[in-house]
C-alpha positions in Angstrom: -130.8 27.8 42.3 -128.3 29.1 39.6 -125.1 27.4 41.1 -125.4 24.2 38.1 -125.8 26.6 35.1 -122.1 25.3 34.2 -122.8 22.0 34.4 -123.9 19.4 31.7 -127.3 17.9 32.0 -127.9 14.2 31.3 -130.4 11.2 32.3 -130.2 7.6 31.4 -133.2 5.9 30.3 -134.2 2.3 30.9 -132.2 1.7 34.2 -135.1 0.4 36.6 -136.9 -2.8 35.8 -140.0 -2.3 33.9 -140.0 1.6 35.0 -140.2 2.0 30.7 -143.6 0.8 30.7 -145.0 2.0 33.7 -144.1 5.3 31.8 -145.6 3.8 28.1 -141.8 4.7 26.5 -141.3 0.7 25.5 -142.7 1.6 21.8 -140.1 4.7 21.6 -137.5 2.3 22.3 -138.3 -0.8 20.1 -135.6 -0.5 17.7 -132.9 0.3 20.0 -130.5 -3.0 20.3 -128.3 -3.6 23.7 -125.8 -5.9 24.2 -127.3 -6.9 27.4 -131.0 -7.1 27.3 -130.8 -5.2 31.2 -128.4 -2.3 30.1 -130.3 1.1 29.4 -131.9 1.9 26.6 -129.2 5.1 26.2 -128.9 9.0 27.4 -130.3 12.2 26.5 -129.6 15.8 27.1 -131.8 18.0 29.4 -129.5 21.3 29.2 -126.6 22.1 27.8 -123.9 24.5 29.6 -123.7 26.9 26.5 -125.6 29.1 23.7 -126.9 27.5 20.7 -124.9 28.8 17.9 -125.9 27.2 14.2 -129.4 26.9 12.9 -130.0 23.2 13.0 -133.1 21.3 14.8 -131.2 19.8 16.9 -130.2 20.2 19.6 -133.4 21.5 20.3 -133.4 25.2 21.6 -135.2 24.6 24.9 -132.1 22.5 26.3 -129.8 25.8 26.1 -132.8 26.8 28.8 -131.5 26.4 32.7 -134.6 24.0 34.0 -133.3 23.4 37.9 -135.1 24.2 40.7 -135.0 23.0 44.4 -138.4 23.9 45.6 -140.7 24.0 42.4 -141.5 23.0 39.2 -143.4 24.6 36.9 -146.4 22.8 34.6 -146.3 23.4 30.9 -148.3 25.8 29.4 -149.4 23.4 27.0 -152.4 20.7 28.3 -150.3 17.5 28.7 -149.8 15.2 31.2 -146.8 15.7 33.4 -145.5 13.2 35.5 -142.5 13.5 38.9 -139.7 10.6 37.8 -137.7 9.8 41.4 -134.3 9.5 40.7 -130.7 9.7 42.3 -129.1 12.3 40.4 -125.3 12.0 40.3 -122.8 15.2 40.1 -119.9 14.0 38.8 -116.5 15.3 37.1 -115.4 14.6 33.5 -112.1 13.7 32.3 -110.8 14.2 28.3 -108.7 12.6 26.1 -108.7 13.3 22.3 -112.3 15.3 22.5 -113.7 11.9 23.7 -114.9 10.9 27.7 -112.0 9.1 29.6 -113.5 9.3 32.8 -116.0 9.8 35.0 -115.8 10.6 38.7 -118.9 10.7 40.6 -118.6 13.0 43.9 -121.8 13.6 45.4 -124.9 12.1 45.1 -128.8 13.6 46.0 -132.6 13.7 45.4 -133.5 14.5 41.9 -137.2 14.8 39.7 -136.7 14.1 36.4 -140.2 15.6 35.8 -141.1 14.4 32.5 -144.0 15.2 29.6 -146.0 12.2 28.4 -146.8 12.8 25.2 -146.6 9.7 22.1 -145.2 10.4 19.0 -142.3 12.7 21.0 -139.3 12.4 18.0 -136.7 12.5 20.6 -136.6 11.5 24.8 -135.5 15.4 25.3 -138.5 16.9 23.7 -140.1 15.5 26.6 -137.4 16.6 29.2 -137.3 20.6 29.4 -140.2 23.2 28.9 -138.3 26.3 30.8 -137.7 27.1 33.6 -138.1 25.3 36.9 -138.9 21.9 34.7 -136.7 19.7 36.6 -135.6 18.8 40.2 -132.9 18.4 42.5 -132.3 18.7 45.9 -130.1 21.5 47.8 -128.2 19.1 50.1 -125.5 16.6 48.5 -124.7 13.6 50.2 -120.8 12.7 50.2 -119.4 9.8 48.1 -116.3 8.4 49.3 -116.4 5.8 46.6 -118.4 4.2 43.6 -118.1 0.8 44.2 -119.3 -1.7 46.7 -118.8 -1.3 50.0 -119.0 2.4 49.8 -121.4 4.7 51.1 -124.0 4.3 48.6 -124.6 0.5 49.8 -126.6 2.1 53.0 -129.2 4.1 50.9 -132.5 4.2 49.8 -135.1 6.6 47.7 -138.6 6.9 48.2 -141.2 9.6 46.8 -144.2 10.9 47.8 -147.6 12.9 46.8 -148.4 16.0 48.8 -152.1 16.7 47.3 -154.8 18.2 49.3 -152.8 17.8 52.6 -152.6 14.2 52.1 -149.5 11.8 51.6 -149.4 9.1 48.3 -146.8 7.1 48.0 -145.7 8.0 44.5 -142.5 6.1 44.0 -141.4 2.4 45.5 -139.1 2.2 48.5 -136.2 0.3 46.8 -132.5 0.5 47.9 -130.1 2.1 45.3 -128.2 -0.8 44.3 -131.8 -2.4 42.6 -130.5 -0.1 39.7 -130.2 -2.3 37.0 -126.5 -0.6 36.4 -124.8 0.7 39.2 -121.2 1.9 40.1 -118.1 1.1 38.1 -120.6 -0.9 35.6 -122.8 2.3 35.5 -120.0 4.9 35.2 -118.2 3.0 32.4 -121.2 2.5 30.5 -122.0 5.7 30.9 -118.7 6.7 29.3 -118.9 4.3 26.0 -122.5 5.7 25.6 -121.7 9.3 25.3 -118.3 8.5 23.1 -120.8 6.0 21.1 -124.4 6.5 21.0 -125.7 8.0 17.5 -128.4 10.3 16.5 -130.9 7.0 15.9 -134.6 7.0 17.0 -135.5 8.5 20.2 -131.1 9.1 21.0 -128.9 11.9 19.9 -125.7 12.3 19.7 -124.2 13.3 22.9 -120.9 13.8 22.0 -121.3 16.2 19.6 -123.3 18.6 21.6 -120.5 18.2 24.5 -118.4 19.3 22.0 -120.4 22.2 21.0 -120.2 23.4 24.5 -116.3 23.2 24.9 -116.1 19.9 26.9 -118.1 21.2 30.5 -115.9 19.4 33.3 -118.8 18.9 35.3 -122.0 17.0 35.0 -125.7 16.3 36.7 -126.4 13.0 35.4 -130.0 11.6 36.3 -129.5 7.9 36.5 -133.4 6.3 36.4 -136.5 6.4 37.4 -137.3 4.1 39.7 -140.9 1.8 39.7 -143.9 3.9 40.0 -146.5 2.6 42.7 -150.3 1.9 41.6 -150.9 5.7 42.5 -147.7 7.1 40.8 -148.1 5.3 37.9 -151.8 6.4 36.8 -151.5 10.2 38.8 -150.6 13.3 37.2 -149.4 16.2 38.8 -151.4 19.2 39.6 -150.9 23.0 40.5 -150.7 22.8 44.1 -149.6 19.7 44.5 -146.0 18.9 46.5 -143.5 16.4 44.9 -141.5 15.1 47.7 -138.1 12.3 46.4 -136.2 11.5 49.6 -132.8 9.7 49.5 -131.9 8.0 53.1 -129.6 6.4 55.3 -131.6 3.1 55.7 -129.4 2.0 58.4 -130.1 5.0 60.1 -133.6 5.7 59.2 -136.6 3.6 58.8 -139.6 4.3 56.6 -142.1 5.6 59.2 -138.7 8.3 60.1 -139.0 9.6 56.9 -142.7 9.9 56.7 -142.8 11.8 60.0 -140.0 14.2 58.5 -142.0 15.1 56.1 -144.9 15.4 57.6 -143.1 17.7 59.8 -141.9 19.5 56.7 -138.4 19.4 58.7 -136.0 18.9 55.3 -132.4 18.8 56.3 -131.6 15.7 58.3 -128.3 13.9 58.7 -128.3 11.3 56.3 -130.6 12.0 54.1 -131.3 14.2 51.0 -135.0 15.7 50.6 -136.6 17.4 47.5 -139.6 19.1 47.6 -141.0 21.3 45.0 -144.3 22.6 44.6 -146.1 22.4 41.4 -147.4 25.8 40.0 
C-alpha cells in the first residue's frame, strides 16, 4: 500500500476519555496545560511526505520512513511491548494561507491502528509511533463523508476491534459510537488547525508546523484522531507474531454487533457500510 506516501501523517493524543491511562501516557503529559480540561493533550508526526535534509535530532529520521500497511504490521526488532490503538483515521485536504493551516477538509473517513510502542521515559510521543515499515494501520476501503458536522454521515457509525490469537476472538477495543470522541467535527477540525499553527516543541510535542514546512506544505493528510477505551483484555494484552488485529468501523443502523462478528469470523472484509482492517502481526 504505497498510494499515501504523499500524504502527511498525524495522530491526536488524549481524545477518548481515560484512553491516556489505559495506555500509562498520563505522566508524559503532566505538564501540558489545555484550555479545556477535555481537549487533547496535542498532535505528533508519524511520517512525513519528504527527505530529511539538515542534521538535527529532530524530526527524528524514522518518520521520513513510509509505515502504512493494510494487511500487516510488523513487531520491532527490539523486545518491547507493542500495543494495536483502534482509531478512525481521517483523510483530509489542507488549505494555506501565509505558510500557516487555514483549513481543513475531511473527505473520507476509515479503520486505522495506530500501533504504538510502550516504553517510559520515550522523549517525544513519535518515538513511540514508527519503527519501519509496516508499523501502522489503515484500512483499504474509505467510507464517504458528505459533511463534518451533525447530522452527517458520521452520526450512524461505530468502531470496534478485535483479537485474532490462536483462532480465537477478544474483544480488544470498546464498541462506542464515533461521536463519544471527546472532540469531534467542526470542534475537532478547528482545533486541529490552531494546534498545528500553535503547538511548540515542549515535552512529549513538537512542532508541527515547522516540519510541514520542511516538507513544502503536503495538501493532503492521514490524521489518526484517538484511540478509543481499551477493554480488560486490550488493556493488559500485547500483541504477538501470529496474532490478527482486526478495527472495524460500521454502519450501526445497518449493522448490529453480532453482524460484524460473523463478518469476521467469515473473514468476508468488504461489506457496504462498513470499513475493516486486518493486519497480521509478523
Amino acid at each position: 500500500m504505497q498510494e499515501y506516501k504523499n500524504y502527511l501523517g498525524l495522530g491526536i493524543a488524549g481524545n477518548f476519555a481515560l484512553h491516556l491511562a489505559q495506555a500509562g501516557e498520563l505522566e508524559d503529559f503532566k505538564n501540558i496545560i489545555t484550555e479545556d480540561e477535555a481537549a487533547p493533550k496535542g498532535i505528533f508526526p508519524f511520517y512525513l511526505p519528504c527527505k530529511k535534509t539538515v542534521n538535527t535530532p529532530r524530526p527524528k529520521e524514522m518518520l521520513f520512513t513510509y509505515p502504512l500497511s493494510s494487511t500487516y504490521i510488523k513487531l520491532p526488532n527490539e523486545d518491547v511491548n507493542v500495543q494495536a490503538e483502534p482509531e478512525v483515521g481521517l483523510l483530509c485536504e489542507l488549505s494555506y494561507e501565509e505558510n500557516k493551516i487555514s483549513a481543513i477538509t475531511p473527505q473520507y473517513f476509515t479503520a486505522y491502528n495506530d500501533c504504538s510502542i510502550r516504553v517510559s521515559g520515550a522523549k517525544k510521543i513519535s518515538d513511540k509511533k514508527n519503527w519501519g515499515e509496516n508499523s501502522k494501520g489503515i484500512a483499504s476501503k474509505l467510507l464517504s463523508i458528505d459533511k463534518f458536522t451533525s447530522g452527517g454521515v458520521m452520526d450512524n457509525f461505530s468502531i470496534c476491534s478485535f483479537l485474532r490469537r490462536d483462532n480465537e476472538f477478544h474483544a480488544y477495543g470498546e464498541n462506542v459510537e464515533l461521536n463519544g470522541y471527546s472532540y469531534f467535527y467542526d470542534k475537532l477540525t478547528e482545533w486541529i488547525k490552531n494546534q498545528i499553527n500553535t503547538q511548540k516543541d515542549i515535552g512529549p510535542l513538537e512542532n508541527i508546523k515547522e516540519y510541514i514546512s520542511t516538507c513544502n506544505n503536503p495538501k493532503n493528510i492521514i490524521i489518526s484522531i484517538g484511540a478509543t477505551r481499551y477493554t480488560p483484555y486490550g488493556e493488559t494484552t500485547f500483541l504477538q507474531t501470529n496474532d490478527e488485529v482486526l478495527v472495524v468501523i460500521y454502519n450501526h443502523i445497518h449493522y448490529s454487533l453480532d453482524d460484524v462478528m460473523q463478518t469476521l469470523r467469515n473473514k468476508k472484509y468488504t461489506k457496504d457500510d462498513m470499513s475493516i482492517l486486518a493486519q497480521k502481526v509478523y
